[in-house]
BAVO-377946 format. One record per atom (N, C-alpha, C, CB): residue in three letters; z, x, y. Coordinates in Angstrom, 2 decimals, decimal comma, padded with zeros to 5 digits, m for minus. Glycine has a CB too. Layout:
// BAVO-377946
Ala|Z|X|Y $
...
END
This chain:
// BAVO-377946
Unk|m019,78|007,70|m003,43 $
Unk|m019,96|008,61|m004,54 $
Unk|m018,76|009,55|m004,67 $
Unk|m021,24|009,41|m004,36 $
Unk|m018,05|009,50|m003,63 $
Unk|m016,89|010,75|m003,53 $
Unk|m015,83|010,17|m004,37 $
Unk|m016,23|011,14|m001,83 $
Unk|m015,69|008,83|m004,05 $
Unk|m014,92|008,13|m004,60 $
Unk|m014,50|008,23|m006,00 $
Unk|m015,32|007,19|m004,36 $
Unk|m016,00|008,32|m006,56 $
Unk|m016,17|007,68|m007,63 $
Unk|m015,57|009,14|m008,27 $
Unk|m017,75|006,96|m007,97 $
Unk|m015,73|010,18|m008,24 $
Unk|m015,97|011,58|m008,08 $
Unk|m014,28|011,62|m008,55 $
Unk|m016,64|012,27|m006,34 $
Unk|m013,65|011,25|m007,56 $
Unk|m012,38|011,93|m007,35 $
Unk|m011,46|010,67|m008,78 $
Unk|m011,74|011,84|m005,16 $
Unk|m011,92|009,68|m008,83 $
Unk|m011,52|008,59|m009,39 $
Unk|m011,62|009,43|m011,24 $
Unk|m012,69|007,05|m008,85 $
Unk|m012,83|009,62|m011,75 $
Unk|m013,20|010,90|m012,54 $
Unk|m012,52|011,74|m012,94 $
Unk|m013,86|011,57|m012,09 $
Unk|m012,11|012,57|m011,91 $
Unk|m010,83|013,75|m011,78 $
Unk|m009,90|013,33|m012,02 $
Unk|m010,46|014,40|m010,62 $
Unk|m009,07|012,36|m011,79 $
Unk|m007,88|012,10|m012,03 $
Unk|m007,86|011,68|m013,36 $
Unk|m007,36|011,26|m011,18 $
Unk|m009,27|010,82|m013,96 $
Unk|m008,41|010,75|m015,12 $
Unk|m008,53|011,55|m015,93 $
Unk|m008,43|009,80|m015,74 $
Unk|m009,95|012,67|m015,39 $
Unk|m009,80|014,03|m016,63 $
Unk|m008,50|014,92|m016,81 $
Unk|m010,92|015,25|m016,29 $
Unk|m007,56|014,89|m015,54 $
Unk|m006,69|015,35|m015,38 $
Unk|m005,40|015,12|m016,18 $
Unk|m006,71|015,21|m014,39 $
Unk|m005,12|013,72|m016,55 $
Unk|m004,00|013,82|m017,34 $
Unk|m005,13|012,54|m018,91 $
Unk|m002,07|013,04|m016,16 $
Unk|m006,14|013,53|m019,06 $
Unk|m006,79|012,76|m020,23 $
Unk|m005,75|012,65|m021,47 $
Unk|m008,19|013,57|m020,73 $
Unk|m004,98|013,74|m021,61 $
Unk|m004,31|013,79|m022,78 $
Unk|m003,36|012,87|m023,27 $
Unk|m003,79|014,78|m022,79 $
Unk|m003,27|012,38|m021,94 $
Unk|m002,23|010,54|m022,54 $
Unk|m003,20|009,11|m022,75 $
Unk|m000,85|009,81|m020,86 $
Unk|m003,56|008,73|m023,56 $
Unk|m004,29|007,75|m023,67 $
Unk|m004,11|006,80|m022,94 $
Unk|m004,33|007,41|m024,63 $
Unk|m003,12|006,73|m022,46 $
Unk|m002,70|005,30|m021,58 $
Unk|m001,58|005,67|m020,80 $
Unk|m002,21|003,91|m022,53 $
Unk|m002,25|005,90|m019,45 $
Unk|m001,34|006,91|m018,44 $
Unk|m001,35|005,46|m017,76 $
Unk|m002,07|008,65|m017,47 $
Unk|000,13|005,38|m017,47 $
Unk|000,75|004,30|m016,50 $
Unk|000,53|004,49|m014,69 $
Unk|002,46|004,35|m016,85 $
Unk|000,20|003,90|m014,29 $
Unk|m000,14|003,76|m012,59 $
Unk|000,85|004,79|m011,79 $
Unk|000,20|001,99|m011,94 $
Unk|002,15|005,01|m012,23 $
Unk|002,13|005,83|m011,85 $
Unk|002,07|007,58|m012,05 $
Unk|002,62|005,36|m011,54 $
Unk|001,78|008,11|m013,17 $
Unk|001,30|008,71|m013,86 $
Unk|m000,33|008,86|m012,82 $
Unk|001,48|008,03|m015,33 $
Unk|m000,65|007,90|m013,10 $
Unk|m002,44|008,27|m012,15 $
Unk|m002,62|008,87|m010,77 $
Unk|m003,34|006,82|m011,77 $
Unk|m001,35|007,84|m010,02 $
Unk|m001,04|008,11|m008,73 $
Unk|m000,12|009,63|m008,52 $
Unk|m000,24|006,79|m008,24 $
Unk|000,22|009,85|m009,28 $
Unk|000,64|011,23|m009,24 $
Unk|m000,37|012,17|m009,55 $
Unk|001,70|011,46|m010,10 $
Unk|m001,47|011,58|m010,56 $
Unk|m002,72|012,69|m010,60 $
Unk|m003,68|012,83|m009,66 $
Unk|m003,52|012,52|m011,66 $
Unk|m003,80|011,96|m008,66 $
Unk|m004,10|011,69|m007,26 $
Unk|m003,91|012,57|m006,69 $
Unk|m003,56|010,80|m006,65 $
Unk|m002,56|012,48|m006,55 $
Unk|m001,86|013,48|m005,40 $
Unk|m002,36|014,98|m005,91 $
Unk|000,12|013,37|m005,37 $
Unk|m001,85|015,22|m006,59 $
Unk|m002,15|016,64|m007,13 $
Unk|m003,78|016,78|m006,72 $
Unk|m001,83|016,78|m008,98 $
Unk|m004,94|015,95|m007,46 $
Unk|m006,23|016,24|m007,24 $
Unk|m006,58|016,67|m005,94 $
Unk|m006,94|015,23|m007,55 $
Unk|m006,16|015,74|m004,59 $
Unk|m006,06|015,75|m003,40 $
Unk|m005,90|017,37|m003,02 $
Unk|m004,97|014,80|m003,03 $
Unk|m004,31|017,44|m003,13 $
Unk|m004,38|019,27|m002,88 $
Unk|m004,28|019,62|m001,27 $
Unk|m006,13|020,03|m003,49 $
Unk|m004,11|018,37|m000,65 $
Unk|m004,01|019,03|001,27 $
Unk|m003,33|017,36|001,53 $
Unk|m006,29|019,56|002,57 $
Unk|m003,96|017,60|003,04 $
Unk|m002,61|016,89|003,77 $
Unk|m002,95|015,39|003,02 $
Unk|m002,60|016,85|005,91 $
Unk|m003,66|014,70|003,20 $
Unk|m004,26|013,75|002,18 $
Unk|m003,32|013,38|001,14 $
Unk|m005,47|014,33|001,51 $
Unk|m003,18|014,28|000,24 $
Unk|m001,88|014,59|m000,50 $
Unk|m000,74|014,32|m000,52 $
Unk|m001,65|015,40|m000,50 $
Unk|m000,55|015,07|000,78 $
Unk|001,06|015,46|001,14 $
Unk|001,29|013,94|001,87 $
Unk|001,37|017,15|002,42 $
Unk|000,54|013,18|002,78 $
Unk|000,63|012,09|003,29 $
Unk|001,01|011,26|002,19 $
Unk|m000,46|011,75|003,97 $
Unk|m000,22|010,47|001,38 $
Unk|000,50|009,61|000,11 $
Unk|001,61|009,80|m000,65 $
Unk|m000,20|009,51|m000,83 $
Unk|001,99|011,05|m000,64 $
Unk|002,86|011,24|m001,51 $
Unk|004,35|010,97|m000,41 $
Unk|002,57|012,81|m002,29 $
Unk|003,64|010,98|000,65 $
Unk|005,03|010,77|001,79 $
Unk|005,37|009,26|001,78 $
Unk|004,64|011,23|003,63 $
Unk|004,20|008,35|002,02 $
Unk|004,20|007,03|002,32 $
Unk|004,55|006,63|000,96 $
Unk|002,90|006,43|002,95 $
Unk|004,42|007,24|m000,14 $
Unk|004,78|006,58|m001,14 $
Unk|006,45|006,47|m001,65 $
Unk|003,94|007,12|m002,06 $
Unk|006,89|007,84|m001,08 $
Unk|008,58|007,68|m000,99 $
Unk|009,00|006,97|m000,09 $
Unk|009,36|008,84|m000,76 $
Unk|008,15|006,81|001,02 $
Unk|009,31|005,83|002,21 $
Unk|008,67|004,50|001,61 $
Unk|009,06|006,03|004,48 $
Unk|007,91|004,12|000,76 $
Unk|007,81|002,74|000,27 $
Unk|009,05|002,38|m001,29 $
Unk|005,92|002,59|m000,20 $
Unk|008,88|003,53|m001,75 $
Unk|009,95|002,90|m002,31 $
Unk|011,50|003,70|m002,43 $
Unk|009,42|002,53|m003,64 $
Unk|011,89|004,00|m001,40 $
Unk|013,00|004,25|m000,18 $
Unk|013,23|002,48|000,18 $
Unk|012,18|005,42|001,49 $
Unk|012,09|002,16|000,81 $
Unk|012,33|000,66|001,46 $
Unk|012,21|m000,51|000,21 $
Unk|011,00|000,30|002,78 $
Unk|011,70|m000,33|m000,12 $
Unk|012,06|m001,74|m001,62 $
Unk|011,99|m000,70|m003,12 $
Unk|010,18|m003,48|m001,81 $
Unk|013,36|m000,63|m003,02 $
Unk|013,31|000,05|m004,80 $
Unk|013,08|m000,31|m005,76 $
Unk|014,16|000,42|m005,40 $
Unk|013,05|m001,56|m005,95 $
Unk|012,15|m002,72|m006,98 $
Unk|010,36|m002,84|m007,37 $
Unk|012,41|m004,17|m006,21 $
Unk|009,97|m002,15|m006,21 $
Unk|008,78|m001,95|m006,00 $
Unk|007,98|m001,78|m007,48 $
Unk|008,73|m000,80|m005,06 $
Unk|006,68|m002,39|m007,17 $
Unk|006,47|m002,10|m009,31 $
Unk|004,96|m001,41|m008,71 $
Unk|006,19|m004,26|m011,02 $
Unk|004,49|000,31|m009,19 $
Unk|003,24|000,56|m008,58 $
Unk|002,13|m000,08|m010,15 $
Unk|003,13|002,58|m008,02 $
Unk|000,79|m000,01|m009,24 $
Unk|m000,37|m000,26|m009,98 $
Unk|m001,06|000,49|m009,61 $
Unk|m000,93|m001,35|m010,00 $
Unk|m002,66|000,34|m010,64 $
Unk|m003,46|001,36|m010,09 $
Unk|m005,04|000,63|m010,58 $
Unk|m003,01|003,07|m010,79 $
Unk|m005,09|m000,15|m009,48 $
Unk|m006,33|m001,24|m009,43 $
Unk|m007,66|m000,94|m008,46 $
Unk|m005,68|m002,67|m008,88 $
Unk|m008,82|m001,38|m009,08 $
Unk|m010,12|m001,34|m008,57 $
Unk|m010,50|m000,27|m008,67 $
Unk|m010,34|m001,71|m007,41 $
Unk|m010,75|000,32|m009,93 $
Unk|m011,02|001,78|m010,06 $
Unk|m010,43|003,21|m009,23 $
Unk|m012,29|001,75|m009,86 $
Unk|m009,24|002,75|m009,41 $
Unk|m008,68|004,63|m008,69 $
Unk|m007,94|003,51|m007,20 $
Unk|m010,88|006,48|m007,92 $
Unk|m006,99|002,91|m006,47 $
Unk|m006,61|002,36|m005,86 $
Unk|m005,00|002,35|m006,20 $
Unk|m007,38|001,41|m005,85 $
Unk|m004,28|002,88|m005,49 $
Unk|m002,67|002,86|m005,77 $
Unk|m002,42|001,66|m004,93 $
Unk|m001,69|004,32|m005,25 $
Unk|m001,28|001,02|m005,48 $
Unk|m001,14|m000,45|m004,97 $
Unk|000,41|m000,96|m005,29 $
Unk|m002,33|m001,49|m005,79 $
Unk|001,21|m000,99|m004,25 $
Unk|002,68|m001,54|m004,31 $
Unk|002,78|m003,15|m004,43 $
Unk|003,47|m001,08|m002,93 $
Unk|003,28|m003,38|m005,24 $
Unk|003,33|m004,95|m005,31 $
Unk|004,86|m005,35|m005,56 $
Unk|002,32|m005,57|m006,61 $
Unk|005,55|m006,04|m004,79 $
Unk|006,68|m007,04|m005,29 $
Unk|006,61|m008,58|m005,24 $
Unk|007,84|m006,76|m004,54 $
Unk|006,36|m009,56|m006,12 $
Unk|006,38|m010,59|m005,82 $
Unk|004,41|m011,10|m005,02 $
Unk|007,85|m010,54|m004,89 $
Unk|003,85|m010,10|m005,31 $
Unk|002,54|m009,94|m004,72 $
Unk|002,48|m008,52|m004,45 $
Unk|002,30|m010,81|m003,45 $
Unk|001,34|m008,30|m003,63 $
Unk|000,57|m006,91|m003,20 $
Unk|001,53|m007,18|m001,93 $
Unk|m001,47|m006,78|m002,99 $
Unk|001,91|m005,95|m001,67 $
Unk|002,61|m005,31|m000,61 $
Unk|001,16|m005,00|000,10 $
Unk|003,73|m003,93|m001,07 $
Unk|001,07|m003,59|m000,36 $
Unk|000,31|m002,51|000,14 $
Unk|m000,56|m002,06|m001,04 $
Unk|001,21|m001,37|000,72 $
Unk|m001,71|m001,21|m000,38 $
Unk|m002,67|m000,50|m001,13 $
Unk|m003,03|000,38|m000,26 $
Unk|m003,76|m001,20|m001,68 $
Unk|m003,02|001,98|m001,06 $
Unk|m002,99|003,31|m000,62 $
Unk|m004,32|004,17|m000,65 $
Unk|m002,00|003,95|m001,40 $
Unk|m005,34|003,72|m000,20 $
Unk|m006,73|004,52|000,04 $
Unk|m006,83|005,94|000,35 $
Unk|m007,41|003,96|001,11 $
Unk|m007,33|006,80|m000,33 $
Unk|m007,42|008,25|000,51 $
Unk|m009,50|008,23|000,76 $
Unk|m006,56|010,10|m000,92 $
Unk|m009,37|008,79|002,16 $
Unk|m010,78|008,85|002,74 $
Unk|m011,02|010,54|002,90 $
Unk|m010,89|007,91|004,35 $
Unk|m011,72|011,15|003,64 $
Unk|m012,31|012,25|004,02 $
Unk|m011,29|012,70|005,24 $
Unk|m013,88|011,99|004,39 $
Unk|m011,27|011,58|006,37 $
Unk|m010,59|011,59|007,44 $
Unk|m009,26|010,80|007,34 $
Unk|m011,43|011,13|008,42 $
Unk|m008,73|010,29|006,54 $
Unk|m007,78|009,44|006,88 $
Unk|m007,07|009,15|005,46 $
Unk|m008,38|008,20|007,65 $
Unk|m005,54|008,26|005,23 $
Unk|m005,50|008,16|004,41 $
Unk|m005,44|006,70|004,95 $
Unk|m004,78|008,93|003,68 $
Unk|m005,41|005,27|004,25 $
Unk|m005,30|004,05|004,59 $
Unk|m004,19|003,23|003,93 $
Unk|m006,46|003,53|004,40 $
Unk|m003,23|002,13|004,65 $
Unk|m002,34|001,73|003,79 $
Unk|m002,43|000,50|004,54 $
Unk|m000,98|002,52|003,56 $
Unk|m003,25|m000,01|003,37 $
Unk|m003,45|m001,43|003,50 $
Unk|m002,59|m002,63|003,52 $
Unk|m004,11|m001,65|002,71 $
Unk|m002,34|m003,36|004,40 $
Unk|m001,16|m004,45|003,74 $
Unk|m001,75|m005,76|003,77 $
Unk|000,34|m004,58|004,63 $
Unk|m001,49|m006,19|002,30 $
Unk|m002,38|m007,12|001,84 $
Unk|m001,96|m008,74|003,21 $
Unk|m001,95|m007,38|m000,22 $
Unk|m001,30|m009,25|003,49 $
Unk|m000,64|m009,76|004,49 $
Unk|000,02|m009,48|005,84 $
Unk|m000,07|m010,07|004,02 $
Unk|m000,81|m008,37|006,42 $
Unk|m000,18|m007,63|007,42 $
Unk|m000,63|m008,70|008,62 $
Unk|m000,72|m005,94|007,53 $
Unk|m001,74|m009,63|008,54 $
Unk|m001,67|m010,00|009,90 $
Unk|m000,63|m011,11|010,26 $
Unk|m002,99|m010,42|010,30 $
Unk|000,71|m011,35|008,82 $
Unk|001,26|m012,21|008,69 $
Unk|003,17|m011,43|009,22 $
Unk|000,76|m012,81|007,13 $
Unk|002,49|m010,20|009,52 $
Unk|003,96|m009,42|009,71 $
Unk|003,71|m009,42|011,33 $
Unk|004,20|m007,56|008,83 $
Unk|005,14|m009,30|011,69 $
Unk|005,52|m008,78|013,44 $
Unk|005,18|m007,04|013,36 $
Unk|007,72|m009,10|013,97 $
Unk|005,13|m006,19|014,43 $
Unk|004,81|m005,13|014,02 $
Unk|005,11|m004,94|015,43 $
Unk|003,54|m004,82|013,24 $
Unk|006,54|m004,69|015,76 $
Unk|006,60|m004,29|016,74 $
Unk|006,84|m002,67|017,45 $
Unk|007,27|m005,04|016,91 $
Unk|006,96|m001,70|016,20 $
Unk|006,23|m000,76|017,04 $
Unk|004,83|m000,22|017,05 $
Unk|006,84|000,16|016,96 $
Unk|004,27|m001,06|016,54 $
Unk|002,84|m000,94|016,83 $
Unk|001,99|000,13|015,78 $
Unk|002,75|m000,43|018,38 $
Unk|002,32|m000,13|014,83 $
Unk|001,49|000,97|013,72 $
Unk|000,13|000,50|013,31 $
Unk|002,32|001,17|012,21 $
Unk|000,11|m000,89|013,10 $
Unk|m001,48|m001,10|012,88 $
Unk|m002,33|m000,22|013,67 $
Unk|m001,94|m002,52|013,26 $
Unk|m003,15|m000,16|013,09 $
Unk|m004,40|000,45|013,88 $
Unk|m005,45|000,48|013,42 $
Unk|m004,36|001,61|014,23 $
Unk|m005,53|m000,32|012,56 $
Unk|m006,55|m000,52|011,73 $
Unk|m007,15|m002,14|010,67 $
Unk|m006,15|000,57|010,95 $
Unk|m008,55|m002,29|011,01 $
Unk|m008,66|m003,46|010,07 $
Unk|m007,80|m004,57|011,01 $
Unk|m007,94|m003,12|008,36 $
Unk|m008,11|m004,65|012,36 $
Unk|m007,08|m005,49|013,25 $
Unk|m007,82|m006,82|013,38 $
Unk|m006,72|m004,80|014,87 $
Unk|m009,25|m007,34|012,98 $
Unk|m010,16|m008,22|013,07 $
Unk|m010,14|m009,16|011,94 $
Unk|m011,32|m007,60|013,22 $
Unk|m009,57|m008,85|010,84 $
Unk|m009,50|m009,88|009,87 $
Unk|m008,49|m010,77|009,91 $
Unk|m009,48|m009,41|008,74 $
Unk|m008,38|m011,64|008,92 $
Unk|m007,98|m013,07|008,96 $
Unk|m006,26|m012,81|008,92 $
Unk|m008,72|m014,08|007,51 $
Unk|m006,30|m011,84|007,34 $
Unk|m005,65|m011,78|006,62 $
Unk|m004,68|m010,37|006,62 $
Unk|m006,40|m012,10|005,72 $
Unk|m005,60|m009,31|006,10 $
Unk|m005,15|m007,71|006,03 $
Unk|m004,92|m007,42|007,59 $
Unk|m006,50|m006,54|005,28 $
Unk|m004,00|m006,14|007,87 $
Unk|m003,98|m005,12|008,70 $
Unk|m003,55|m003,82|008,13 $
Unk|m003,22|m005,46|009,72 $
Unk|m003,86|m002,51|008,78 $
Unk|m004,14|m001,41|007,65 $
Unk|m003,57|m000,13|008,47 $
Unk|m005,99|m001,22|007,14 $
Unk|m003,09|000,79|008,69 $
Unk|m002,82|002,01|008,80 $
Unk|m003,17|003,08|008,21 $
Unk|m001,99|002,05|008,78 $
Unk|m003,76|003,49|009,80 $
Unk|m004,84|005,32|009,12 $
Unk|m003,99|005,85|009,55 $
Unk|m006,59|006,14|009,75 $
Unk|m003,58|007,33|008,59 $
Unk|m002,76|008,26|008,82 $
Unk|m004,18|009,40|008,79 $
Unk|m001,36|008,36|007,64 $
Unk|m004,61|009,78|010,39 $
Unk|m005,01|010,91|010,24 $
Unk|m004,00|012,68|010,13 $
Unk|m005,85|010,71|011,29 $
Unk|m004,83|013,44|009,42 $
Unk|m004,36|015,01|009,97 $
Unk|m003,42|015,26|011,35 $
Unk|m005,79|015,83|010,35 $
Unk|m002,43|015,55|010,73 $
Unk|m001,17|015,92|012,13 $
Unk|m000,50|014,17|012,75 $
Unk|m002,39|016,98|014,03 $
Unk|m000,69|013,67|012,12 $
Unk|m000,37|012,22|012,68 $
Unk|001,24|012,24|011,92 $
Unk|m001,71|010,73|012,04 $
Unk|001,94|012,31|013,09 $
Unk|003,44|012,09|012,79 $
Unk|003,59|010,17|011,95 $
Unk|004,44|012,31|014,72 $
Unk|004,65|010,33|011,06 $
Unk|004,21|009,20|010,58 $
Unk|006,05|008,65|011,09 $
Unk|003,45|009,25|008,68 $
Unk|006,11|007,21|011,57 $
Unk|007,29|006,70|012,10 $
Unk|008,05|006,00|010,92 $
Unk|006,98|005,74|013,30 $
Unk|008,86|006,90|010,51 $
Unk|009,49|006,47|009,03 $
Unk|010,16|005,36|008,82 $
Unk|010,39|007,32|008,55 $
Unk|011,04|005,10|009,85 $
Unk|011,66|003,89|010,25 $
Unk|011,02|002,30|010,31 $
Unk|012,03|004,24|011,47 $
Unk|009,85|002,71|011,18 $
Unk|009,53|001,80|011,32 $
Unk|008,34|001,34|010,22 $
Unk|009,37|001,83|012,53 $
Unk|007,91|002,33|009,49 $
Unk|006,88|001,93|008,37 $
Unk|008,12|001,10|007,24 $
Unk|005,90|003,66|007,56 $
Unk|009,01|001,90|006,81 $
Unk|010,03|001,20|006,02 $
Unk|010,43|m000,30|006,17 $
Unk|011,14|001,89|006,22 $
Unk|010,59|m000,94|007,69 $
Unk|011,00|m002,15|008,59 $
Unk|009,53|m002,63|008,09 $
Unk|011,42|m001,92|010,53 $
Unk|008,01|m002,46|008,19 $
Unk|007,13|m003,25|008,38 $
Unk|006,92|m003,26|006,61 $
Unk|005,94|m002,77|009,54 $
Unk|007,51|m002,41|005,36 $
Unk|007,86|m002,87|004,55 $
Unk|008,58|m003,88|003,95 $
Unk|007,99|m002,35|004,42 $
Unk|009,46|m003,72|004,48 $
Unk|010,60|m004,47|004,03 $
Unk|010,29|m006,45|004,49 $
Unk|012,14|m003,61|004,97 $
Unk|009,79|m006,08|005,55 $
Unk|008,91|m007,48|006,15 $
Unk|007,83|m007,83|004,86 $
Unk|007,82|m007,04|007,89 $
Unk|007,16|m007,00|004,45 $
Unk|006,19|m007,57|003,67 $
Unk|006,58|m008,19|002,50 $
Unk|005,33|m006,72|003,39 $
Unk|007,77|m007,29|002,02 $
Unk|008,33|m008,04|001,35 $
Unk|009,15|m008,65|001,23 $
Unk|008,38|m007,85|000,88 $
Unk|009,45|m009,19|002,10 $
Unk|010,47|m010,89|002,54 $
Unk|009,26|m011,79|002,54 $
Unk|011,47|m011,06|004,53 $
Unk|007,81|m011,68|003,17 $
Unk|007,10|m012,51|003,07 $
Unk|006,20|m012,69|001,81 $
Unk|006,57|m012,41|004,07 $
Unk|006,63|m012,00|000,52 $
Unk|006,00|m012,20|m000,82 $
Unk|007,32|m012,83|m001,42 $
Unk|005,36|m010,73|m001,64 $
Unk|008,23|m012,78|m001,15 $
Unk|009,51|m013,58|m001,68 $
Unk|010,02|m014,72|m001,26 $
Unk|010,50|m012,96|m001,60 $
Unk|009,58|m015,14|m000,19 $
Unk|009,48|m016,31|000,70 $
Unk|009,26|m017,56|m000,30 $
Unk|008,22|m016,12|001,83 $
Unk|009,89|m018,23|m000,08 $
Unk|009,74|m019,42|m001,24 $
Unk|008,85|m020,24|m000,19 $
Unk|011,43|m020,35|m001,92 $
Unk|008,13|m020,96|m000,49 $
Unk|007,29|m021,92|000,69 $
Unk|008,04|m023,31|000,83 $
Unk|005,52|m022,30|000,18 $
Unk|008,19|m023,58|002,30 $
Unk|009,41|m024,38|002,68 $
Unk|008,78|m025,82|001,71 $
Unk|009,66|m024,61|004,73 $
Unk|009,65|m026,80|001,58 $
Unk|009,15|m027,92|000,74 $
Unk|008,84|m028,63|001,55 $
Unk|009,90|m028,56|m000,19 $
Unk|007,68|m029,48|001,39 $
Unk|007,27|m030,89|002,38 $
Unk|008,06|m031,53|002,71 $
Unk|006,50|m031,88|001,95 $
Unk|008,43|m032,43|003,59 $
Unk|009,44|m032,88|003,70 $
Unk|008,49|m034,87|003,72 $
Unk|010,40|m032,00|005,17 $
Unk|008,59|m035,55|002,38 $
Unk|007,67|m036,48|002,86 $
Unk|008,61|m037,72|003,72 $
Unk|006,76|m037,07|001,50 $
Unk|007,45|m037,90|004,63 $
Unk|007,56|m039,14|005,46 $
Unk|008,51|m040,82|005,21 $
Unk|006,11|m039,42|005,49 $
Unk|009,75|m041,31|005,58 $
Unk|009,60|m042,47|005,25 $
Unk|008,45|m043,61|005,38 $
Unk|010,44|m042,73|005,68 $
Unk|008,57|m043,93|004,37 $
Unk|007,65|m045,39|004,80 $
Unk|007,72|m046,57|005,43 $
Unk|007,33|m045,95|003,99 $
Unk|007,02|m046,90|006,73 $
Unk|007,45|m047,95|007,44 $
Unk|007,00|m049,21|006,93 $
Unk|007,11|m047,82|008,72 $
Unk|008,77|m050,03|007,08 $
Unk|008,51|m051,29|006,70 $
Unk|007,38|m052,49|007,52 $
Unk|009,85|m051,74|006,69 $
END
């Protein structure tokens, strides 16, 4: 219900444009937010596109900020406790300094909670960017078919 709540707010917030572009929304986000919540997305959202400047944002599934190049990068959740940055293919990235911490059981996704006071590793969030998107640009290697034995 909070969700839905805050989803509401944002767009009463910049109602006066009939057709406010994703990022336009995601900036009415931030503002609605108003604390660290805030100040976090609005952080992760410069070191995302710091790390791929091509980056094209959206703003999908009712109130959901979402980086996509070549596919979904990432998607930027704000919670009560946490903010979440989902990567749509994270269990397909190396992650070697260890930022997952979240959503580590699925097939597919892995996710990063930025709680309150949680230093965020700029470097290395940028690197597990930049990975995501080498693996949405990845051309898929070609089959290589079999000769046929005479």
């Amino acid at each position: 219900m909070k969700k839905a709540t805050a989803t509401m707010e944002t767009m009463n917030s910049i109602s006066a444009d009939k057709d406010p572009s994703p990022a336009q929304l995601i900036d009415a986000r931030i503002r609605e937010l108003g604390d660290w919540r805030g100040e976090t997305l609005a952080r992760v959202r410069l070191l995302i596109k710091q790390a791929e400047p091509d980056v094209v944002e959206e703003w999908k599934w009712r109130g959901v900020p979402v980086w996509e190049r070549d596919g979904i990068i990432c998607t930027g959740e704000t919670y009560k406790a946490a903010v979440k940055l989902t990567f749509a293919k994270g269990a397909s990235l190396e992650d070697p300094s260890g930022l997952f911490n979240s959503s580590l059981d699925g097939n597919t996704r892995r996710a990063i909670d930025f709680h309150e006071g949680d230093k965020i590793d700029e470097e290395a969030l940028k690197a597990l960017i930049r990975a995501a998107v080498a693996l949405n640009t990845a051309r898929p290697a070609r089959s290589q078919k079999k000769p046929k034995s005479a």
